[in-house]
C-alpha positions in Angstrom: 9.7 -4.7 -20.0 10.9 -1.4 -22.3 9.4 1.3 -21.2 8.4 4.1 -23.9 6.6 7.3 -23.8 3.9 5.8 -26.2 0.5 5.6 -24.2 -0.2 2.1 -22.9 -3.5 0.4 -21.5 -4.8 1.0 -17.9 -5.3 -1.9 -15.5 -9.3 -2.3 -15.1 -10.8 -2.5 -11.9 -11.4 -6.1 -12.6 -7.8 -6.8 -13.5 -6.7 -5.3 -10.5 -9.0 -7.2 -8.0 -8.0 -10.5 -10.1 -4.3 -10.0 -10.7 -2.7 -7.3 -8.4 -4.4 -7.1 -5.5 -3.3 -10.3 -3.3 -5.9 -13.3 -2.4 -5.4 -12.6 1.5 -5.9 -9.1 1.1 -9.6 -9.8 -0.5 -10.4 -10.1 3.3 -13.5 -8.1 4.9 -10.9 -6.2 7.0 -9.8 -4.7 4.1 -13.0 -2.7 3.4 -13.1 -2.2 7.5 -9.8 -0.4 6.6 -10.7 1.5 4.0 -13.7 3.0 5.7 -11.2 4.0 8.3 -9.4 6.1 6.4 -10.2 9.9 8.0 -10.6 8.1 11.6 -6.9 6.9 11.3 -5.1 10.1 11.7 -7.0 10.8 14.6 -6.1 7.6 16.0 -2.1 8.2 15.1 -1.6 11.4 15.0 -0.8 11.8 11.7 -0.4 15.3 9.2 1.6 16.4 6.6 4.1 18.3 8.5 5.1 15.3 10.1 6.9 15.1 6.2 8.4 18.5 6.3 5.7 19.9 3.8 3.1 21.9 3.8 0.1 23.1 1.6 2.7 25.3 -0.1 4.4 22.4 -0.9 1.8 20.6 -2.8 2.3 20.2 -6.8 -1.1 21.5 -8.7 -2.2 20.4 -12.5 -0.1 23.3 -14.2 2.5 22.6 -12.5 5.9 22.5 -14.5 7.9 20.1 -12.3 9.5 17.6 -14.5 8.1 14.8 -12.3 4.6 15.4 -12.7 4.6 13.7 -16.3 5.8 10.9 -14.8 3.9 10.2 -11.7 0.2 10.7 -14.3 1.4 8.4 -16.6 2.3 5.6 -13.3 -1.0 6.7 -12.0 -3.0 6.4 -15.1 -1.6 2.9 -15.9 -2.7 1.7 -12.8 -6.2 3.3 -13.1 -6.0 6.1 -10.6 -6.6 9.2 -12.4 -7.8 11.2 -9.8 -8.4 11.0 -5.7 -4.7 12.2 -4.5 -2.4 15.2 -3.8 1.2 15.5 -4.8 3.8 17.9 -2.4 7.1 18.0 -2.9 8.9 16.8 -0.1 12.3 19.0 0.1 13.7 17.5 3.2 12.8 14.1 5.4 12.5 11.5 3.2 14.3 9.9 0.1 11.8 8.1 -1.5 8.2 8.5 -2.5 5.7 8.0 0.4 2.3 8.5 1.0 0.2 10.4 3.7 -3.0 9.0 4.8 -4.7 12.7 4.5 -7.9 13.3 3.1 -7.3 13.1 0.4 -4.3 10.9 0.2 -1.1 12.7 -0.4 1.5 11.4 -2.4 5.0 12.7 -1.1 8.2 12.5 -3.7 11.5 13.4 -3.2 12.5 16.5 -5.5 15.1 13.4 -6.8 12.5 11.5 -8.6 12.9 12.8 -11.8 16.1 12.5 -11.8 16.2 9.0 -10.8 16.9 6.0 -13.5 13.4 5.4 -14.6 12.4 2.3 -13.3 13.5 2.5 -10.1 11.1 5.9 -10.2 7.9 4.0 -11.9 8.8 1.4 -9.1 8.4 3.8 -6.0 5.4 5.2 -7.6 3.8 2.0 -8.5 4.1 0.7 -4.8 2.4 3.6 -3.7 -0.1 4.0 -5.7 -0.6 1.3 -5.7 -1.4 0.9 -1.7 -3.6 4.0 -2.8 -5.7 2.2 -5.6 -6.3 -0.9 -3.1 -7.8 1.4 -0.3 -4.9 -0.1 1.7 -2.5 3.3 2.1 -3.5 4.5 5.3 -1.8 0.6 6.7 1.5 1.9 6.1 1.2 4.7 8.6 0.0 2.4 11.7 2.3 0.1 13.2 2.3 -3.2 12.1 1.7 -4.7 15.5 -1.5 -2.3 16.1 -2.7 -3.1 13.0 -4.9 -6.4 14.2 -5.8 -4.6 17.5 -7.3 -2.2 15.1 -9.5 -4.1 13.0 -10.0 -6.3 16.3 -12.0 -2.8 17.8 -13.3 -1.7 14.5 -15.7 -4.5 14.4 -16.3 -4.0 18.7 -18.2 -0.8 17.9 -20.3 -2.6 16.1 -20.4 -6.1 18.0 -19.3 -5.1 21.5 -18.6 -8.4 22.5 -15.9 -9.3 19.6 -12.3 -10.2 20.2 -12.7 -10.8 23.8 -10.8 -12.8 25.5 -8.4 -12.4 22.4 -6.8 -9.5 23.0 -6.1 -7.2 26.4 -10.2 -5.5 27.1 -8.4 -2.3 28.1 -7.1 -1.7 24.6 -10.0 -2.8 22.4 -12.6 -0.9 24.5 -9.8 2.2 24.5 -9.6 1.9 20.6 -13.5 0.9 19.8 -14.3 4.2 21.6 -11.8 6.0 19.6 -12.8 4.7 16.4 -16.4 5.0 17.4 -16.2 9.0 18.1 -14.0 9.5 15.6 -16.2 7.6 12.4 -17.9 9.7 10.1 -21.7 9.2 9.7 -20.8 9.3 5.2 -18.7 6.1 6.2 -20.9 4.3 9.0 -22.9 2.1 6.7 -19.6 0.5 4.6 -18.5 0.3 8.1 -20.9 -1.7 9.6 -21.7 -3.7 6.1 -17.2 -4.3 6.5 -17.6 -5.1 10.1 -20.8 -7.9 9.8 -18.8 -9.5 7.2 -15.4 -9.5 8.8 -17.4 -11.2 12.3 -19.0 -13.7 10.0 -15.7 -14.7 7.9 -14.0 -17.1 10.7 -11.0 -16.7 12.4 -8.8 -14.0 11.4 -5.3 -14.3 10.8 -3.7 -10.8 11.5 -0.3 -11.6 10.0 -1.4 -13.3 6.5 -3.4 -10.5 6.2 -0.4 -7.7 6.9 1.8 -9.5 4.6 -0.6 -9.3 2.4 -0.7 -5.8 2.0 2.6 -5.7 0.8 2.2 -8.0 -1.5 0.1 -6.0 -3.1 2.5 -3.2 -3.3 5.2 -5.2 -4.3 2.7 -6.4 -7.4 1.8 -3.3 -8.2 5.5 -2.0 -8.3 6.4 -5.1 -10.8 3.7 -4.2 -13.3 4.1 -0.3 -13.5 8.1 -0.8 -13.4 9.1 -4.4 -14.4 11.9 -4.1 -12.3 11.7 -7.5 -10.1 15.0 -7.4 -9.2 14.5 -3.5 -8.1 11.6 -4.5 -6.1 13.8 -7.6 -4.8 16.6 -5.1 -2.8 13.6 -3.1 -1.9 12.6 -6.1 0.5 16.2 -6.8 1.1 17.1 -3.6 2.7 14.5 -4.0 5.0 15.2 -7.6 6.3 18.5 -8.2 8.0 19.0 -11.7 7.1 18.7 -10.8 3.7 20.6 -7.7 3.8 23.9 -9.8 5.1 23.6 -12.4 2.9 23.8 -9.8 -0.2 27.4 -9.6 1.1 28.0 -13.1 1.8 27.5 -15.7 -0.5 25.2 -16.7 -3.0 24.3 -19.8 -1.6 23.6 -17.9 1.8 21.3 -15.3 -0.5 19.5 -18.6 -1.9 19.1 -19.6 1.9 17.4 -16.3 3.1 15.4 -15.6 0.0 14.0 -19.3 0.2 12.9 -18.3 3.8 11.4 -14.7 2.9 7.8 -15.1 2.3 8.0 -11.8 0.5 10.5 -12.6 -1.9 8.4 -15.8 -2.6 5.5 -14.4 -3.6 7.0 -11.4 -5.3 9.0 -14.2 -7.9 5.9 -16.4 -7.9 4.1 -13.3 -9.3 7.1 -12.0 -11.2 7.0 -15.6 -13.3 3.0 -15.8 -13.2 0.9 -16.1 -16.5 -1.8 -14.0 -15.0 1.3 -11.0 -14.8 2.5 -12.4 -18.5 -1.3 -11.8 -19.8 -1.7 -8.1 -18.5 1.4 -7.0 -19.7 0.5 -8.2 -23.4 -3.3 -6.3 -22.9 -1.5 -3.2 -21.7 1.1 -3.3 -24.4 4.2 -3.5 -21.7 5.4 -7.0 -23.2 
């Protein structure tokens, strides 16, 4: 993919629900998430100075950070013009991140521009990604509370779900949380999210979490092309995959083959749905 600073196409709402967002993300749970979003850093304890920033920090529209060109064109490509906050993060992290603040804020390391430019768009794309699908405010929750949560999201509204399922002290803790916490703008998506998540069958917690960085990783690909970027991105964070970098290549073939991630990031990567948007947004 040859990145240029000629404008390209933007991916359309439908193209993103059909191409980039994952099948097992199109799951009830993920609106129950997304209508979560302010009660979340309640829940977690979350803010901005957590990230070493703060609202001095944050980059406005006239702006002359070299960056900023960068991060609109990623952002406009993937349809999100508007609906976030950028701060500079100065010190604690090397990467770009995202905040689940209201609204979201996008944190990047005063590195990016500097940075070779795809693995740049790739950061950016995986965020903003997370942000287009409604899905950011995931990355800032544990993944092993993330089923307990949508377990008592849907108790506030059915007070007898999950039971039996998962420990009663923790989904009546967290269903009272979530329930004090909710705003009455988002209660009706909530409850809407919540009868169709009880109604969908039996919920598989872990398809659904890998599924959300699926996503990401998709998003990534198409705003950067970088597939083998995005590969070492999964690879640093997996051991087995990490230590066979600096083995063998059979023994990378061995762990790859076993990484769900890595299959469904080349599966994508070698798709004709990925091959058809890149021709309509002119990044063939």
């Amino acid at each position: 993919m040859r990145w240029t600073d000629e404008t390209v196409g933007a991916v359309t709402t439908a193209e993103f629900e059909a191409v980039i967002r994952h099948p097992d993300e199109r799951h009830p749970a993920t609106a129950l998430l997304a209508s979560m979003v302010e009660v979340l850093p309640r829940l977690y304890a979350m803010s901005l100075e957590d990230w070493g920033v703060t609202k001095a920090d944050r980059l406005g529209p006239r702006s002359e950070e070299p960056m900023l060109p960068i991060i609109s064109r990623v952002a406009a490509l993937l349809g999100l013009t508007e609906g976030f906050d950028i701060y500079l993060a100065r010190t604690g992290t090397s990467q770009v991140e995202v905040e689940a603040s209201q609204p979201p804020a996008v944190l990047v390391p005063t590195t990016l521009a500097a940075m070779p430019r795809q693995e740049a768009y790739l950061q950016l794309g995986r965020q903003l990604g997370r942000i287009r699908a409604a899905t950011h405010a995931a990355l800032r929750v544990p993944l092993k509370d993330l089923g307990l949560l949508i377990a008592a999201g849907v108790r506030t509204v059915y007070p007898d779900y999950g039971r039996g399922a998962l420990p009663e002290d923790k989904l009546n803790d967290v269903s009272q949380k979530i329930a004090r916490a909710l705003p009455r703008r988002h209660r009706r998506a909530f409850e809407q999210a919540a009868l169709s998540f009880r109604d969908g069958g039996v919920f598989d917690s872990d398809r659904w979490r890998a599924a959300l960085l699926h996503t990401g990783h998709r998003a990534s690909i198409v705003t950067s092309g970088d597939v083998l970027g995005a590969f070492d991105h999964i690879a640093r964070l997996d051991r087995r995959l990490a230590a066979a970098i600096v083995q063998s290549p059979e023994e990378l073939l061995r762990a790859a083959s076993a990484n769900i991630e890595v299959i469904e990031l080349v599966n994508f990567a070698l798709g004709e749905e990925l091959a058809t948007l890149n021709r309509r947004l002119g990044l063939d």
